[in-house]
Each structure stands twice: as structure tokens, then as C-alpha cells.
One Martini backbone bead per residue (centre of mass of N, CA, C, O) as a GRO file, in nm:
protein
  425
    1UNK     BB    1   6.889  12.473  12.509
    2UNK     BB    2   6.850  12.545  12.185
    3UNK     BB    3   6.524  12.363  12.109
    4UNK     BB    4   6.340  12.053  12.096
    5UNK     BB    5   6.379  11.997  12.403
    6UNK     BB    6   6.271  12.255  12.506
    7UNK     BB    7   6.020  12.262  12.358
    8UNK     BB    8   5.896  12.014  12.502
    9UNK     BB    9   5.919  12.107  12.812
   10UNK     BB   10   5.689  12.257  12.767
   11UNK     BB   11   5.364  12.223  12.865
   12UNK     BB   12   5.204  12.304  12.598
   13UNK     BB   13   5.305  12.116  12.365
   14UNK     BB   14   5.102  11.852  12.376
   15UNK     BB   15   4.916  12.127  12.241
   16UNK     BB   16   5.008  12.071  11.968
   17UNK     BB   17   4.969  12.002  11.654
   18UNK     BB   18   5.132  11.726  11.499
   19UNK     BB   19   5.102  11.900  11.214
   20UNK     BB   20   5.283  12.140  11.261
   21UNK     BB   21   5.323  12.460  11.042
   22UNK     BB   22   5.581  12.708  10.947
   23UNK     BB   23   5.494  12.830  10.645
   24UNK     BB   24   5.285  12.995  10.774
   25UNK     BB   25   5.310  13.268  11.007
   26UNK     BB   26   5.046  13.464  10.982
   27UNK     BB   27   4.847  13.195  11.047
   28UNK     BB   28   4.915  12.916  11.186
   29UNK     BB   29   4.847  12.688  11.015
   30UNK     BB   30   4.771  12.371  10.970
   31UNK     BB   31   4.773  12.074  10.746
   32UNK     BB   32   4.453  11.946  10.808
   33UNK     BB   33   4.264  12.220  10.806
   34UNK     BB   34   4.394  12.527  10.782
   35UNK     BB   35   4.379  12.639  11.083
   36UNK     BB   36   4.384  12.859  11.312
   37UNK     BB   37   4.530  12.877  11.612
   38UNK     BB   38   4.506  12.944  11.888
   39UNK     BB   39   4.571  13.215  12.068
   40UNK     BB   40   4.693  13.059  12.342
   41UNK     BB   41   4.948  12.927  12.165
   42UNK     BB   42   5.024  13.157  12.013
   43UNK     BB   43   5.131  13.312  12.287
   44UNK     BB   44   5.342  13.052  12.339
   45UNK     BB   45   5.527  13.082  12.121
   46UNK     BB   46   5.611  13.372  12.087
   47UNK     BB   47   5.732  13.365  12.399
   48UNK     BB   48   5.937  13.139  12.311
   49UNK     BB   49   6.088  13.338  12.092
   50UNK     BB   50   6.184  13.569  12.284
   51UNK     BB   51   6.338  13.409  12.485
   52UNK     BB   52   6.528  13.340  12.177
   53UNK     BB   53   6.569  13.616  11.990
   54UNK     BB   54   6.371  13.522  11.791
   55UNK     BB   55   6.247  13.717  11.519
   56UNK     BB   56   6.287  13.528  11.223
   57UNK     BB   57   6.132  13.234  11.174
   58UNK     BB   58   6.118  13.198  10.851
   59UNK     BB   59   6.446  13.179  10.814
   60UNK     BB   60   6.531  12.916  10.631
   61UNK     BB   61   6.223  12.808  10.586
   62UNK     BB   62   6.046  12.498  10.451
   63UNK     BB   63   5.767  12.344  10.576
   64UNK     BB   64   5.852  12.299  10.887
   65UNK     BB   65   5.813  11.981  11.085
   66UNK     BB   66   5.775  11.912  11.412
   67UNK     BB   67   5.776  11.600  11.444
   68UNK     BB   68   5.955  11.527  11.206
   69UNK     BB   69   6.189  11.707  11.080
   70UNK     BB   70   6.164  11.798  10.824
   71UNK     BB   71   6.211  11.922  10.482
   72UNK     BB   72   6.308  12.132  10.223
   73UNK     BB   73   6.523  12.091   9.990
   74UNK     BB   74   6.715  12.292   9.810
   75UNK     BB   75   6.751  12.013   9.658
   76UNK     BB   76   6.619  11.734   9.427
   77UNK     BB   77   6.851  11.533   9.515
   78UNK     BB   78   6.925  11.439   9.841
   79UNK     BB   79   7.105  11.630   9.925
   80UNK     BB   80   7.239  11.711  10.190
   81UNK     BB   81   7.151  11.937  10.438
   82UNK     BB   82   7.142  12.223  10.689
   83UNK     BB   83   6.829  12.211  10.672
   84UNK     BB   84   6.818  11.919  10.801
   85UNK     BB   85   6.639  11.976  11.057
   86UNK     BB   86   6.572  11.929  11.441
   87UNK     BB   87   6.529  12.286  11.465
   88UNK     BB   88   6.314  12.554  11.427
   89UNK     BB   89   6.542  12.760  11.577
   90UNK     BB   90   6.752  12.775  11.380
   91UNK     BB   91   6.988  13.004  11.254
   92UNK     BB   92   7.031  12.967  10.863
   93UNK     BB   93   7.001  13.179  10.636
   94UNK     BB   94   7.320  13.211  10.571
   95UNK     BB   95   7.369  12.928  10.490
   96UNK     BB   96   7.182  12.883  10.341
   97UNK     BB   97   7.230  13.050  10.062
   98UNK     BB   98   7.492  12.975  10.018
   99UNK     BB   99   7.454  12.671   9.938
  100UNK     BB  100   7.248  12.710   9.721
  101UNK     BB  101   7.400  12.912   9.537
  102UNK     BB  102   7.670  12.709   9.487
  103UNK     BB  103   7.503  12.490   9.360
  104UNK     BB  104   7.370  12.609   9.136
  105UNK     BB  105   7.560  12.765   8.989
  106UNK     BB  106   7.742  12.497   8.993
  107UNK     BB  107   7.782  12.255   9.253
  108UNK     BB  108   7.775  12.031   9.502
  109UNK     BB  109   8.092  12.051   9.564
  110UNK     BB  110   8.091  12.367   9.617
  111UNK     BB  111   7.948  12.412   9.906
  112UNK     BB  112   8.151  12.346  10.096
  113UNK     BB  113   8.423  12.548  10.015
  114UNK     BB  114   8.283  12.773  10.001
  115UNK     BB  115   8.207  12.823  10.260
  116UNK     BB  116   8.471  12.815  10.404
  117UNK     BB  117   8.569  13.100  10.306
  118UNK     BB  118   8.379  13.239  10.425
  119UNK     BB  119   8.430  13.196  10.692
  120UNK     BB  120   8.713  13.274  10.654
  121UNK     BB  121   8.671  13.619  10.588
  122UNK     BB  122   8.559  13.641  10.899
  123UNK     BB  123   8.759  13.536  11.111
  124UNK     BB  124   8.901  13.824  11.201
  125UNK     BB  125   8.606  13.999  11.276
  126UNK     BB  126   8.549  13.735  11.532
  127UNK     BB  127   8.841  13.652  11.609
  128UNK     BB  128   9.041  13.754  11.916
  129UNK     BB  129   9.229  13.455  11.834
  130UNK     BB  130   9.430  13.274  11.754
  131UNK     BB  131   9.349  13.138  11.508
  132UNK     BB  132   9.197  13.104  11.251
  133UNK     BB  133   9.036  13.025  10.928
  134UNK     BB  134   9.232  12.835  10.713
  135UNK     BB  135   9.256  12.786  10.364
  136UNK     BB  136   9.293  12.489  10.144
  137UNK     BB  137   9.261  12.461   9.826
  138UNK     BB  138   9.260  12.119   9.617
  139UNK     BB  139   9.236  12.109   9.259
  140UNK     BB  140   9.190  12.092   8.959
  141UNK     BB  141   9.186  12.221   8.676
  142UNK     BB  142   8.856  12.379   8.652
  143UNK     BB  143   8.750  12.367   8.973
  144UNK     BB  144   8.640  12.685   9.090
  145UNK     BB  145   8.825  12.812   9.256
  146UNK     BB  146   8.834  13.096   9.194
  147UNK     BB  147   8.540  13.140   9.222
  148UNK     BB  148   8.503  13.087   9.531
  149UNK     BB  149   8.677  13.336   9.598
  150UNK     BB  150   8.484  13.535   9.462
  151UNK     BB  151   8.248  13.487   9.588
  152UNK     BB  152   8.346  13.537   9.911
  153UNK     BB  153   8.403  13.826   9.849
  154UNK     BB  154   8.105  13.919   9.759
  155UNK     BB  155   8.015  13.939  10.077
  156UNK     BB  156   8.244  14.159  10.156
  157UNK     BB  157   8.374  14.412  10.206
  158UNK     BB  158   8.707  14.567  10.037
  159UNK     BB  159   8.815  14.630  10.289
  160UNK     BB  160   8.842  14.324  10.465
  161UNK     BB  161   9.008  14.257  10.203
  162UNK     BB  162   9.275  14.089   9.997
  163UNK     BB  163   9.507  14.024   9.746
  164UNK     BB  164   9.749  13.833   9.637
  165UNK     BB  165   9.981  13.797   9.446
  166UNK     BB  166  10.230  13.637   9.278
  167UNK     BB  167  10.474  13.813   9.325
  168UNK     BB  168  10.471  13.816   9.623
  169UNK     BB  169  10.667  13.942   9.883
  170UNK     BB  170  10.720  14.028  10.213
  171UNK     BB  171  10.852  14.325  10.135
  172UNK     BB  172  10.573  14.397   9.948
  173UNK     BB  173  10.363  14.362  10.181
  174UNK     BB  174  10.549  14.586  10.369
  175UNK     BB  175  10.521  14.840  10.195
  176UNK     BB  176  10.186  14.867  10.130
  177UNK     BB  177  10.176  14.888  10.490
  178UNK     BB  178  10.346  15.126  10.536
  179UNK     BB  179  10.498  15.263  10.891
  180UNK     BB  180  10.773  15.294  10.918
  181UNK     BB  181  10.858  15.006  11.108
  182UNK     BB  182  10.563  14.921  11.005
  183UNK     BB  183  10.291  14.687  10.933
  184UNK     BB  184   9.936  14.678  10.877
  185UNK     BB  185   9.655  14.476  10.849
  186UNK     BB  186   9.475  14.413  11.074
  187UNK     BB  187   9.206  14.293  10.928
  188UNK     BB  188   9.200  14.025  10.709
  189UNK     BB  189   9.124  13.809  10.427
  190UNK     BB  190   9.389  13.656  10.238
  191UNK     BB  191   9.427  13.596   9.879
  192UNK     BB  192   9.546  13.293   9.699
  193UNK     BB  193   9.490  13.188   9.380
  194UNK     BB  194   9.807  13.105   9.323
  195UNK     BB  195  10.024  12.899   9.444
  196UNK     BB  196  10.168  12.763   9.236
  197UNK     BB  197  10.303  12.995   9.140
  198UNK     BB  198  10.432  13.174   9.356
  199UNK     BB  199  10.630  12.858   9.397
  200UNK     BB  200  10.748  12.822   9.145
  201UNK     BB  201  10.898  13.135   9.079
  202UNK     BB  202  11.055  13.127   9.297
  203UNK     BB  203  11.343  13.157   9.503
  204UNK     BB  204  11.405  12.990   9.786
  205UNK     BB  205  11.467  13.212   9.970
  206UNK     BB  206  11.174  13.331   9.906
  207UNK     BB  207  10.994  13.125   9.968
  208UNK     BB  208  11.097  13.060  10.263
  209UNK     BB  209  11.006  13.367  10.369
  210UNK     BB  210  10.673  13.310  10.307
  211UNK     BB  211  10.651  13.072  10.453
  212UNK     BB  212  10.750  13.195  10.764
  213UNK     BB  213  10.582  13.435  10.778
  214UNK     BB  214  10.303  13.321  10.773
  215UNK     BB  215  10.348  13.123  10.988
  216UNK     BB  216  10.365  13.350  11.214
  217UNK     BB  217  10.083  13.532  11.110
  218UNK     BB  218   9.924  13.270  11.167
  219UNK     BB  219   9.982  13.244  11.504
  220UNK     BB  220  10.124  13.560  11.640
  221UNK     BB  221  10.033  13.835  11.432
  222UNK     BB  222  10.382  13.843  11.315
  223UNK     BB  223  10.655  14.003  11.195
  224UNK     BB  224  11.020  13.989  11.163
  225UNK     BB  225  11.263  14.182  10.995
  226UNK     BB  226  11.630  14.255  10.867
  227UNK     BB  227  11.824  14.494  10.782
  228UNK     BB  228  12.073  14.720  10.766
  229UNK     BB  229  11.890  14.989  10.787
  230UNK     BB  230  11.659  14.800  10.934
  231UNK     BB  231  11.629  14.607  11.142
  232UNK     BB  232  11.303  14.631  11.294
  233UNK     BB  233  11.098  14.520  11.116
  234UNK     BB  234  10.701  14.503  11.103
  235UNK     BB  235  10.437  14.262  11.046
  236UNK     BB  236  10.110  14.246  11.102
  237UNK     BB  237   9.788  14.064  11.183
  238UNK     BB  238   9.459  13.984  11.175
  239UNK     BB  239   9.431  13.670  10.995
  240UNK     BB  240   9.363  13.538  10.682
  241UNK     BB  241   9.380  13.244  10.437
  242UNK     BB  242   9.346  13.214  10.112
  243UNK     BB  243   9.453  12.882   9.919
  244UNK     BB  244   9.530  12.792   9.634
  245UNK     BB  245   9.559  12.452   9.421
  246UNK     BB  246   9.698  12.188   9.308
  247UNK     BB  247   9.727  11.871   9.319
  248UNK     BB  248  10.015  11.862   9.172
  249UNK     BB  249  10.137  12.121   9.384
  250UNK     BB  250  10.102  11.934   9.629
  251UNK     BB  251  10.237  11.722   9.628
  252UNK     BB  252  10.501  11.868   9.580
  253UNK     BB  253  10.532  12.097   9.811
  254UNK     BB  254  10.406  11.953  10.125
  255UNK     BB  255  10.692  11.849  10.240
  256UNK     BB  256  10.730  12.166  10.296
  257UNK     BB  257  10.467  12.309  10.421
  258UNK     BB  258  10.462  12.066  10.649
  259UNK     BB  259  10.813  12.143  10.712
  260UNK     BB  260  10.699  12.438  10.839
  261UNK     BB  261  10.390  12.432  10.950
  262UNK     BB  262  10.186  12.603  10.745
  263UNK     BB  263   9.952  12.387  10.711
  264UNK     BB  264   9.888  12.356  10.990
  265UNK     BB  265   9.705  12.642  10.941
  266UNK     BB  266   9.514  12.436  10.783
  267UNK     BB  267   9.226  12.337  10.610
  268UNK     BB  268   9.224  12.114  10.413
  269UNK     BB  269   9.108  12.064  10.054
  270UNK     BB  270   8.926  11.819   9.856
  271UNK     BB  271   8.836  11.747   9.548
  272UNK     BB  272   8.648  11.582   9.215
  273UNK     BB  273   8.539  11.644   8.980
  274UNK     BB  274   8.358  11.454   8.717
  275UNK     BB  275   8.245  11.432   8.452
  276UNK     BB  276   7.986  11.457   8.467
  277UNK     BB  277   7.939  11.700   8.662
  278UNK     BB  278   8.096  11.873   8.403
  279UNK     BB  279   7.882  11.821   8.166
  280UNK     BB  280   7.654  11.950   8.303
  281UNK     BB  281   7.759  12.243   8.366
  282UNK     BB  282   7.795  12.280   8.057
  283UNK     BB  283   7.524  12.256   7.969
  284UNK     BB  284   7.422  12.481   8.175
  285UNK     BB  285   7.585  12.711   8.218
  286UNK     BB  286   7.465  12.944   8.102
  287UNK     BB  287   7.204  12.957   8.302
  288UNK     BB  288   7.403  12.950   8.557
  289UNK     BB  289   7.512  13.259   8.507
  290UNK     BB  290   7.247  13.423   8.573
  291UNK     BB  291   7.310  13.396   8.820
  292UNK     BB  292   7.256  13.577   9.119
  293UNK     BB  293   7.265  13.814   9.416
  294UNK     BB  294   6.964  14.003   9.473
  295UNK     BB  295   7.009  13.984   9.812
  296UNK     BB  296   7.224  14.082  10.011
  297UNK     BB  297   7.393  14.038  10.260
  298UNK     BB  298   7.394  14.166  10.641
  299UNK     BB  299   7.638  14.199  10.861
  300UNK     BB  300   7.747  14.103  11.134
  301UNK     BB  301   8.057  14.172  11.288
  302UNK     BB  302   8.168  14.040  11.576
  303UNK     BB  303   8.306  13.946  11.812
  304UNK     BB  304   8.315  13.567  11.952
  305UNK     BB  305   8.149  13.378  12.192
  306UNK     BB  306   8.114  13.049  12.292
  307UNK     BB  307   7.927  12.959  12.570
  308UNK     BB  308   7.862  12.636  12.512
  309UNK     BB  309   8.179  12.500  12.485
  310UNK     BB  310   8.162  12.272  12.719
  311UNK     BB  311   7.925  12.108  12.595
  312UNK     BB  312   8.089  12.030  12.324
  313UNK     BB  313   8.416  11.933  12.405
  314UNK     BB  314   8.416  11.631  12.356
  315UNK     BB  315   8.296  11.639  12.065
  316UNK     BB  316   8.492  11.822  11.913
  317UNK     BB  317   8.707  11.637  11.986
  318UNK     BB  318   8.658  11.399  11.803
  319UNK     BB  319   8.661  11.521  11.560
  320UNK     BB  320   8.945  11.601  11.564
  321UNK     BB  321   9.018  11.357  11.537
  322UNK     BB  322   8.931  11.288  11.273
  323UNK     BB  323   9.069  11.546  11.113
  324UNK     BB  324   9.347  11.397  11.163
  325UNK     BB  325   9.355  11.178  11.021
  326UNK     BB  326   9.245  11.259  10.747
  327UNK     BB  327   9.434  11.574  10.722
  328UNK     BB  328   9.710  11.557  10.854
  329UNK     BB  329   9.685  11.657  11.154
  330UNK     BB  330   9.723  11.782  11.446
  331UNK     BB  331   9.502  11.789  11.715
  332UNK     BB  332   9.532  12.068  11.755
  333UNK     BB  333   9.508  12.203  11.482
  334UNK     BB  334   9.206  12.088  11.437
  335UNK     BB  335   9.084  12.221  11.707
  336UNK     BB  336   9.121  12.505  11.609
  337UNK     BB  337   8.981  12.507  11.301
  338UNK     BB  338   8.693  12.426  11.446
  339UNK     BB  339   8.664  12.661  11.636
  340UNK     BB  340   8.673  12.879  11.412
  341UNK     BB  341   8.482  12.793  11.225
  342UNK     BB  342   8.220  12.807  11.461
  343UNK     BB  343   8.234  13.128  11.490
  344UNK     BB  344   8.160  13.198  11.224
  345UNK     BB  345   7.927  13.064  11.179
  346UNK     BB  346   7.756  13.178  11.416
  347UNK     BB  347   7.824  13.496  11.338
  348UNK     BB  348   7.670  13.471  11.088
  349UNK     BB  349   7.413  13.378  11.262
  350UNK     BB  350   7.355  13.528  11.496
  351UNK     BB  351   7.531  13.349  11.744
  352UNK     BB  352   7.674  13.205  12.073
  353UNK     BB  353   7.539  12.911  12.005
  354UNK     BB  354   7.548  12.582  12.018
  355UNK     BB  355   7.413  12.309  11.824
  356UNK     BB  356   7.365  12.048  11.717
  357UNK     BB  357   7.328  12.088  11.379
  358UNK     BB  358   7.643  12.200  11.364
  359UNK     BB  359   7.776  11.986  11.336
  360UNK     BB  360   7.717  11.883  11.054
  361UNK     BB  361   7.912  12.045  10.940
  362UNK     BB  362   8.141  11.865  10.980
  363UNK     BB  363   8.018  11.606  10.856
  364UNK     BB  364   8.013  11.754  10.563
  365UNK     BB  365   8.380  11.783  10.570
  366UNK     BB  366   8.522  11.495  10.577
  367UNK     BB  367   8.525  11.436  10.261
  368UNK     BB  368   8.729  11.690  10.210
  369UNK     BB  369   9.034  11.570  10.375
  370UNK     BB  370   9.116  11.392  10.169
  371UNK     BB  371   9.354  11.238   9.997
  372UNK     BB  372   9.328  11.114   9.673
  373UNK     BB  373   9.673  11.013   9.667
  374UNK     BB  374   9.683  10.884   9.963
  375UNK     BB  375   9.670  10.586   9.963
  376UNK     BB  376   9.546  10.470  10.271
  377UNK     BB  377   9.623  10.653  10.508
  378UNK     BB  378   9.380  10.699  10.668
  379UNK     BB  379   9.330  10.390  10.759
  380UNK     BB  380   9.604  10.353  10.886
  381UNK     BB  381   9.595  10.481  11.053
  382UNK     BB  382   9.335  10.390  11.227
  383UNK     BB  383   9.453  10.109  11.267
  384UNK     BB  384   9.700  10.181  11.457
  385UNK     BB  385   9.498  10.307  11.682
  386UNK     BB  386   9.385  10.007  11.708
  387UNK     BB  387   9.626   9.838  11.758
  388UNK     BB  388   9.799   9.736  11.469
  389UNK     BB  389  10.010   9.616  11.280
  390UNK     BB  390  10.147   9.616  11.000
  391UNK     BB  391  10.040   9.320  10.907
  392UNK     BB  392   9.748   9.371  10.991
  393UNK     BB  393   9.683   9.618  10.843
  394UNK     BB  394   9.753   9.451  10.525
  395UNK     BB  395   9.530   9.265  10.560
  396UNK     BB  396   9.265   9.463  10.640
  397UNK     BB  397   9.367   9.547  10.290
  398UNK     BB  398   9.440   9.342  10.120
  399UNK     BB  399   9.717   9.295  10.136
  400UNK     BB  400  10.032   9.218  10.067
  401UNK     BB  401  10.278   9.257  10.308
  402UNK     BB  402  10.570   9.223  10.163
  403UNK     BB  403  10.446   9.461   9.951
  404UNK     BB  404  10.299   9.694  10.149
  405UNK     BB  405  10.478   9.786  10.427
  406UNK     BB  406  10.674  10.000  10.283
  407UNK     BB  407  10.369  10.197  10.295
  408UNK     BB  408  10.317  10.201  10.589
  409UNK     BB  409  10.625  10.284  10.746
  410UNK     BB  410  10.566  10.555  10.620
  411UNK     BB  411  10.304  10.660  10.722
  412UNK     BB  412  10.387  10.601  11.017
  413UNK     BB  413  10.596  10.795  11.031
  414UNK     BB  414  10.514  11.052  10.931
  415UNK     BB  415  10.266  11.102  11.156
  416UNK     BB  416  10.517  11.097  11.389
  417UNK     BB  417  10.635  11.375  11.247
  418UNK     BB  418  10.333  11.540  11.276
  419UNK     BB  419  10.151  11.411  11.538
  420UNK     BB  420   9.898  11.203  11.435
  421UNK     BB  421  10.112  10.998  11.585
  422UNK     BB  422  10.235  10.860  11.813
  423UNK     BB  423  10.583  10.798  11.883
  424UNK     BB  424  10.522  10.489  11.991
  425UNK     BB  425  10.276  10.352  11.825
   0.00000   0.00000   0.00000
């Protein structure tokens, strides 16, 4: 596995200067002496570096100490961050760029959805499997989320991505795409900025179709329906799904988009800005409007299967169980989601094996799987499946028994009709 064991492993390492810096990789100084290192070290890294294809090993390291696996942080903030890596042949060069770049023109909690947009919108590009990584972004209005999908865009060229309307209903986007009686999407990342719009103006029977139409285009990769003198028309498509929502929105609708399985196919994220950091935003707004792109990523966009995914398959699968809990969705369903996640990433940093500090950015997500309005919903849930009964559930949360049980016996029914729980449980 490519990491600091293989690093250790090797016969040489432990002639090493311990407090071997590589802020500047053309001259190999030390951080003590200042002395470039000899020779015949430089060229036992060098083959090192060689034999695991890693081309630029400056790409998104500042100042990498092997000893310690310190280094320094994107911002000053002391907020975690996967530049904080025990790992310094990682390639996370677009991983920290965009991450820096969303946290700084932003705010730091928009660093993690932006992120997950953007691989989201490479996963059709990426992944020759359905589901994709679709996003469902859930926050208050006037928090980023538009920007968010904008920034997101202007990752990828205009061909391989496409914005849905407001208005947009099945029959619009099958026709927009027609030939014959075929609709092909092709690959392709579609955002959905404004959901809550689409659901409020449509009449049932049209949201209705847009919500099941979307459903099999995103789990089967088409979708088929009939007209009188079209019996058999297909739109068909290895899509993902970006789609903005107001938390008032979700909570209103959450109901039928789960009860149709249409979110069991998304990664569903909540946050909400603090006034503090609305007001810094503001104080700042100026010169953060300022901050620019000026050196456009390169994307190498390739089918990519993960090689050492079987090294991994038990800690991705504990994930699961977490992301299922947090997410309120089923085990099958969250690990479907962490894979198409892993595979973009992966993708993004041109790289087709997992190491650990991949997970990290799983465990940077969990905090935003919560829904803030499902008041203990997630801890319900954990407690049930540690086999403690309603009574003993409410006692741990420090509530009254009496008044809390019919709040605990509705969320623990609704997670074994959506599979989050046993329905033994």
C-alpha cells in the first residue's frame, strides 16, 4: 500500500534525517543544517517516488515533515483539514485547492459541500456502475447553495454538464434530447438549483412523474414511458443528480421524496451558517468576491475502478453503517454512495488505490449528514441498535418516559419502513 509503512519498510529510511523537510524538493535540504542531502539518499527517494508513479511530489504540500507527519494548514484556523495527512506521497494537489479555495472565498462549512458537488459532477465521467454520487444540499436560504453549484461548474467543461429548469418537467427534458424515440443524456452531471421551486408550481400527477421518472433514471440509467401515438419513448442516461433545497422544503416534502425511494439515491447534506459567520462573510464579502480561479485544474476524467477496494471493504461497510444512522437511509443505499464518493475522488487526484487518509474525508462528512430539525432522530436510532427498548432509549436522552416514547416509537416505525432498522429491531 502506498503510504509512510511502505516509506518505513524500506531498508534505507532509517538514514534518514529525522526532521527531513520537503518544502523545497530541489535542493533536499534539511530543516537542521540546511544541507542538501547526499547523494546516494537523493537517489534512493527519488527511485522511490518513481516506483510509485508519483510524478510531482510538491502538488499540494507545504512544508510535509516526515517524522512527524505535521504540515501546514490551508487556513489558520486550526479547522481540520485532508492536507493533515500522515501520508506525504498522497496526491491530494486538487483535493486542497479546492477546498482552500471554497473555505477562503466562502466560509469554512461550505468547503465540504462544495467538495462533494464537484465530485459529484465527475461521477458519470468516472463510473461505469450506477448509482452515481448524487447531492441533495439542504440549507436555509441565502447560504451559498447556488454558488456552491456554480463554483462546482466551472470545474468541468459546458458539454459535460447541463442545469435543469425550474419548469422543467420529463416530456421537456425527453425532448430537448430527442431522436426518434430515444432521448439520450448521455453522461453527464445535471443541477437542480432551485427544488423547491420545481415541487411547489408542478400539479401532482406532473411532480409526481418527475420524481419516479428521476428515480429509475438514477438507479437503471433510463426510464421509459408512453404516450398514444408513441407507446414506447426512452430517455435513457449515466447521469448524477446536484440538487439544491431550502430546509423548510425538505422537512415540507421529505415524506414523499423518501416515500418514492427518489433521496434513498442521494447523499442528503444540512448545515447552517451561525450569524458570527454571516457577519464575517459580510464584513468580508469585498474582497472574498475577488478571490479568482487563476490556474484552472486539469481533469484527466477516465472510467476508474478502485484496485484495493477489498483492503478496505470492512471499514468502508462501518462508514456505511454511520452514514445510514446520520443519514437516515439504508445500509445498501449509503454504501453505494460512499463508493461512487471514493471513485471520484480517487479520480479527481489521479489515483485508482485507496489509502487511510482517504477515509478522512468520509469522517469530514459525517457532521453534515445530521438533519438539524429531526431532533434525536440520529441517536434514537444508535440506541436501538445497541438492543435498548423505548423506555431505557428515553432515559438515556434524559427525557421524561411518558412524554417522549410517542416521539421515539414514530422515529424508531419510519426507520423500519425506510430499512434503517431491522424491522425486528
Amino acid at each position: 500500500m502506498i503510504g509512510e509503512k511502505k516509506l518505513q519498510s524500506e531498508k534505507w529510511y532509517d538514514n534518514l534525517p529525522k526532521n527531513i523537510n520537503l518544502y523545497n524538493l530541489e535542493s533536499w535540504e534539511t530543516e537542521e543544517d540546511k544541507q542538501p542531502l547526499p547523494q546516494s539518499t537523493l537517489d534512493e527517494l527519488r527511485k522511490f517516488y518513481d516506483e510509485l508513479g508519483i510524478d510531482d511530489l510538491e502538488s499540494g504540500f507545504d512544508s510535509f515533515n516526515i517524522s512527524t507527519g505535521s504540515s501546514i494548514p490551508l487556513r489558520s484556523r486550526g479547522y481540520l483539514d485532508l492536507v493533515e495527512t500522515s501520508n506525504p506521497y498522497l496526491k491530494l494537489e486538487k483535493t486542497n485547492r479546492i477546498l482552500k479555495y471554497l473555505r477562503t472565498k466562502y466560509t469554512d462549512k461550505i468547503g465540504i459541500p462544495g467538495y462533494l458537488k464537484v465530485l459529484s459532477s465527475i461521477s458519470p465521467h468516472v463510473n461505469n456502475q450506477l448509482p452515481n454520487l448524487n447531492i441533495c444540499d439542504v440549507a436555509p436560504p441565502g447560504q451559498f447553495k447556488t454558488r456552491s453549484s456554480i463554483e462546482a461548474q466551472s470545474i468541468l467543461p459546458k458539454r459535460k454538464w447541463n442545469t435543469l429548469k425550474d419548469d422543467d418537467t420529463m416530456h421537456a427534458i425527453f425532448e430537448r434530447y430527442r431522436n426518434g424515440n430515444v432521448a439520450n443524456l448521455g453522461r453527464k452531471a445535471l443541477f437542480l438549483d432551485d427544488a423547491t421551486t420545481l415541487f411547489a408550481t408542478k400539479p401532482k400527477r406532473v411532480k409526481d412523474r418527475i420524481i419516479s421518472g428521476f428515480t429509475k433514471l438514477l438507479s437503471q440509467g433510463d426510464w421509459s414511458y408512453g404516450e398514444r401515438q408513441n407507446p414506447d419513448l426512452i430517455l435513457k442516461g449515466n447521469i448524477s443528480l446536484i440538487m439544491n433545497l431550502t430546509l423548510e422544503s425538505y422537512m415540507k416534502y421529505e415524506s414523499k421524496l423518501l416515500g418514492s425511494t427518489f433521496l434513498e439515491r442521494f447523499l442528503t447534506i444540512f448545515y447552517n451558517l451561525s450569524e458570527p459567520e454571516i457577519m464575517e462573510y459580510i464584513k468580508e464579502e469585498k474582497e472574498r468576491n475577488r478571490i479568482v480561479v487563476t490556474n484552472k485544474l486539469h481533469l484527466k476524467l477516465k472510467p476508474t475502478e478502485i484496485d484495493n477496494l477489498d483492503e478496505y471493504n470492512d471499514r468502508i461497510t462501518n462508514f456505511a453503517k454511520e452514514y445510514s444512522r446520520l443519514n437516515f437511509k439504508s445500509i445498501t443505499r449509503s454504501q453505494n454512495q460512499i463508493i461512487a464518493l471514493l471513485k471520484s475522488h480517487l479520480a479527481l487526484n489521479e489515483r485508482n488505490v485507496i489509502v487511510d487518509n482517504d477515509l478522512e474525508l468520509l469522517e469530514l462528512i459525517k457532521p453534515y449528514l445530521v438533519n438539524p430539525l429531526a431532533v434525536n432522530q440520529d441517536k434514537i436510532i444508535g440506541l436501538a441498535k445497541k438492543g435498548l427498548n423505548v423506555r431505557d432509549i428515553c432515559k438515556e436522552l434524559k427525557r421524561d418516559p411518558e412524554k417522549y416514547n410517542r416521539h421515539v416509537y414514530r422515529v424508531l416505525k419510519k426507520a423500519k419502513e425506510r430499512g434503517v432498522l431491522d424491522v425486528y429491531t
